[in-house]
N, C-alpha and C positions, 0 to 999 in steps of 0.2 A: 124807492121812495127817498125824497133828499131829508136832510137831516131837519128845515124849516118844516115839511109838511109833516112829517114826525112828531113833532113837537107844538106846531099848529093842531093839529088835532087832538092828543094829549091834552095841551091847556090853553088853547084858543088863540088871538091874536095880542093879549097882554099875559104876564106871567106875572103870580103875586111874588113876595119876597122871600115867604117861606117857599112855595113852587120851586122859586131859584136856586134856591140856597141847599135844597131837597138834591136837583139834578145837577149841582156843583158838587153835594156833598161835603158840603160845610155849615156851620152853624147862621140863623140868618144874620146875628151881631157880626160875623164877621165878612158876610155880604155887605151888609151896612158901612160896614168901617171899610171896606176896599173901595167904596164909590165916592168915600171923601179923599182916599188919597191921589198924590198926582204921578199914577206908573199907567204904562200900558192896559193894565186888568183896568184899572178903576176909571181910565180915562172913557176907556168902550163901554161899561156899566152906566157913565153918565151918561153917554150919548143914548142907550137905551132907556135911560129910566125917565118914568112920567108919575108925577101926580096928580092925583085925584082928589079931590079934597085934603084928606088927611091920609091916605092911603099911599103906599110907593106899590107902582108896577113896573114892568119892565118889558120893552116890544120882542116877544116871539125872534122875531127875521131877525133883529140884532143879534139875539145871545144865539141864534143858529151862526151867523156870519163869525161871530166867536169863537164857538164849538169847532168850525170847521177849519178855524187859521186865518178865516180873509178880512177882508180892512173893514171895518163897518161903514166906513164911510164910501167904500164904492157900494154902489146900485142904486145912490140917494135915499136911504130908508133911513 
């Protein structure tokens, strides 16, 4: 099982912030504050993160493609 369908079924195809922050193992404030900065973590968090209204989630396959070291930006997701 790859690490996306792992975590695809866990928490489906969007991840809330606490979700995130839970399987980072770090607090969500400082989820939050890594996706305003401009470094490698925070630049790939942006490319995953989507808003909802007023809600921040985050796409599944992104923070897998994170987890596992590769570019988020290959596979066009």
């Amino acid at each position: 099982m790859t690490t996306f369908e792992h975590l695809e079924e866990k928490f489906g195809v969007l991840m809330t912030l606490a979700q995130l922050a839970a399987l980072l193992d770090r607090s969500a404030s400082s989820v939050r504050i890594a996706t305003c900065r401009n470094d490698a973590l925070g630049n790939q968090l942006k490319q995953a993160r989507r808003k909802i209204g007023r809600r921040l989630y985050f796409r599944t396959a992104v923070i897998a493609e994170l987890i596992d070291g590769g570019d988020a930006q290959e596979g066009g997701r």
